[in-house]
C-alpha atoms as one frame of an Amber mdcrd trajectory, in Angstrom:
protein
  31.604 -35.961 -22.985  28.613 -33.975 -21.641  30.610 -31.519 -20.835  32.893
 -33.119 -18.426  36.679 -32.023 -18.887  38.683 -35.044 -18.732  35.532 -37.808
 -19.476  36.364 -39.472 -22.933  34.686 -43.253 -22.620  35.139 -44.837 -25.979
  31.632 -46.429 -27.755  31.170 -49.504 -28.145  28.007 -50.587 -30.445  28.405
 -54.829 -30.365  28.685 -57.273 -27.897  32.110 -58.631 -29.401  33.539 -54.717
 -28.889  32.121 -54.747 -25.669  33.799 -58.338 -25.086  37.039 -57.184 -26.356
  37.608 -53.848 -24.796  35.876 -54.205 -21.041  35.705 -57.807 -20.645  38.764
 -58.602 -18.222  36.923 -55.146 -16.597  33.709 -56.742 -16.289  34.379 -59.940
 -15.117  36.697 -58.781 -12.283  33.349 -57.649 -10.598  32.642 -61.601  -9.906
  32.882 -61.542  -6.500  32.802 -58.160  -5.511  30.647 -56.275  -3.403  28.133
 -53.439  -4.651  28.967 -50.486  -1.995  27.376 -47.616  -3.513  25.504 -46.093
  -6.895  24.616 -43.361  -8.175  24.126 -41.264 -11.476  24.456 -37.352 -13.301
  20.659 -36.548 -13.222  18.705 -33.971 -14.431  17.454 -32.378 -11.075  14.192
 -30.842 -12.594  13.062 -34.342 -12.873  11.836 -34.691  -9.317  11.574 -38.142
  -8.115  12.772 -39.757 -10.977  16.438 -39.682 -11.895  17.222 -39.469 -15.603
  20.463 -40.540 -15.783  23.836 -40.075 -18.149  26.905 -41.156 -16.483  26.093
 -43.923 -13.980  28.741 -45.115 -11.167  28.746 -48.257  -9.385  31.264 -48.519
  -6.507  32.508 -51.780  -5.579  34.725 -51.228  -2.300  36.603 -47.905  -3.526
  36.570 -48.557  -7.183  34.164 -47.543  -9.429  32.672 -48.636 -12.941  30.622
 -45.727 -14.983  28.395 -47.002 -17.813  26.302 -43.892 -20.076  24.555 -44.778
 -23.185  23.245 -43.007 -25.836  22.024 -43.052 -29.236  19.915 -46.301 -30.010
  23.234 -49.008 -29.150  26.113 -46.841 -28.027  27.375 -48.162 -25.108  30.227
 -46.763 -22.700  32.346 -48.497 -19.714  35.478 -46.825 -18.014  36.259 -47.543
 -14.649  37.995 -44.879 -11.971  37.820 -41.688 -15.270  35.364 -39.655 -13.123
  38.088 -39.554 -10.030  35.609 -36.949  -8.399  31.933 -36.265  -9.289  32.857
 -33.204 -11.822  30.119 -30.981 -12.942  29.510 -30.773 -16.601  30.276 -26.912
 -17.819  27.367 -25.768 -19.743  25.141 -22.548 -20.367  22.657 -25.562 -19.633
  23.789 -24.975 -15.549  21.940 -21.849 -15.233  18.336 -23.602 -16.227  16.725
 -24.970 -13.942  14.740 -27.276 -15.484  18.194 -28.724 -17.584  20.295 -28.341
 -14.320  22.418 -31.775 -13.563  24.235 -32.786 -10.693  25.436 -36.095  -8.676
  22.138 -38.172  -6.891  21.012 -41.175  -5.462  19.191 -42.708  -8.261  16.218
 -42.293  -6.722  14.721 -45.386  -6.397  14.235 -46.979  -3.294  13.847 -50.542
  -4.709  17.931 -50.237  -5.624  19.185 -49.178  -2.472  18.615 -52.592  -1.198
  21.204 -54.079  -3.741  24.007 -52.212  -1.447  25.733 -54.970  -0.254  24.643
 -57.810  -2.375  27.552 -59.511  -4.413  27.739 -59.565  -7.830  27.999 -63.759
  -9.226  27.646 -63.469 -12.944  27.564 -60.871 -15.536  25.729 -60.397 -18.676
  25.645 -58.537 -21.895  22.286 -57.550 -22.702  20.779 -57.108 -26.408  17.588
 -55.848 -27.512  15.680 -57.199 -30.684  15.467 -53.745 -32.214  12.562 -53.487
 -35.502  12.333 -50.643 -37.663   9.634 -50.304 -40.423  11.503 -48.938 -43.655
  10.409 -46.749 -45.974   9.743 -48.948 -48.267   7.683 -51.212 -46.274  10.295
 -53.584 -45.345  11.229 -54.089 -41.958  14.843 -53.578 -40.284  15.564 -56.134
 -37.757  18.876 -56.347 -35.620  19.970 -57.111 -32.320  21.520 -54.004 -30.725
  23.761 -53.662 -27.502  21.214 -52.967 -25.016  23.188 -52.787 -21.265  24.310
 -54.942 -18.532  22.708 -57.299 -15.974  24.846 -58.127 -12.696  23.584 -61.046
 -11.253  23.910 -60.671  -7.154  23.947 -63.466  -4.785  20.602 -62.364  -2.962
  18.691 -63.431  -5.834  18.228 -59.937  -7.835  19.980 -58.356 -10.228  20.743
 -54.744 -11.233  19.983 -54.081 -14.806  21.554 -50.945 -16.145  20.232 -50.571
 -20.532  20.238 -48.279 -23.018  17.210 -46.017 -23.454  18.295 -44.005 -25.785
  20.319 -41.322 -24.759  20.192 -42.139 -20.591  20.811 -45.227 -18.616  17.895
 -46.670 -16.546  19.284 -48.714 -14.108  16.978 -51.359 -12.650  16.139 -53.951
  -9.798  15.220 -57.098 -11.465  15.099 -60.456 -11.526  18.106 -62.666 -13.474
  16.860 -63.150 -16.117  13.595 -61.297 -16.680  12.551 -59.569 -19.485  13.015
 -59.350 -23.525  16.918 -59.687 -24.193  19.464 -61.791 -25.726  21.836 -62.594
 -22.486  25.635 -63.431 -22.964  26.962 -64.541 -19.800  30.618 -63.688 -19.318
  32.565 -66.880 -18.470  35.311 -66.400 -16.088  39.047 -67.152 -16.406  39.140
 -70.995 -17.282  35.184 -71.526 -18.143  33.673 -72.120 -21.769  32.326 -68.764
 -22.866  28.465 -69.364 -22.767  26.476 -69.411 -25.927  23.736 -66.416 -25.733
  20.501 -67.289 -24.218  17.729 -66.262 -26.934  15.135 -65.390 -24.983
């Protein structure tokens, strides 16, 4: 996957897949501490990082979400053992050059540290006029918001094709949330806001 020998993440495209593959994954970050971030940028960008493979390290073991596509979401924890380089002709532009950064943004450095107290699928209330004049409404897998016990959250979605991963706060903005319930809790019904 872009290029990196040895980095196969499998899609998923539904909360439920998402649920069913990386949940155990996903809730084992209750509790832990955020230690370190960072993502496979396009360098040309400048100050902004436009990211594809995004790694969070939580005390020596790291998660890497990448989306792409409108609701194609990868998790895989520990695949990307070193920061590999992808091997393109794409290396030898330098406005397409990639390579291992901060993400850039000052505003999520201060999440190092913080510890992560809830975790929740995100989904975005996707609408598509049709060609006939109908109009094409779903909820699509959108990313993940880590709730941290300093009040914030880091919000990692979908925007088609890169990650942008976020400072927020819980529960800001337009998604569906489903909370992941930990070992012996009732599994939260989404919050439809």
């Amino acid at each position: 996957m872009w290029g990196m020998v040895g980095y196969r993440p499998v899609p998923v495209t539904t909360v439920a897949g998402l649920l069913d593959a990386h949940g155990d994954l996903l809730r084992s970050l209750v509790g832990r501490r955020l230690t370190g971030m960072r993502g496979l940028c396009h360098l040309g960008d400048g100050e902004r990082c436009t990211t594809l493979p995004v790694v969070l390290e939580f005390a020596g073991e790291r998660l890497e979400l990448a989306a792409e596509d409108f609701d194609r979401f990868y998790v895989s924890r520990d695949e990307l053992a070193a920061d590999p380089l992808p091997d393109t002709d794409e290396q030898d532009d330098p406005d397409r050059e990639v390579g291992w950064a901060d993400l850039g943004r000052p505003e999520l450095a201060v999440l190092l540290g913080a510890t992560v107290t809830a975790v929740r699928v995100l989904e975005h209330d996707f609408r598509f006029d049709a060609h006939d004049g109908g109009l094409i409404e779903a909820w699509l897998l959108g990313g993940l918001e880590l709730v941290l016990d300093d009040g914030r959250a880091l919000v990692a979605v979908n925007t088609v094709d890169a990650l942008e991963v976020t400072a927020g706060v819980p529960g800001s903005g337009p998604w569906r949330r489903t909370e992941l319930a930990l070992p012996g809790q009732d599994r939260r019904a989404p919050d439809r806001s």
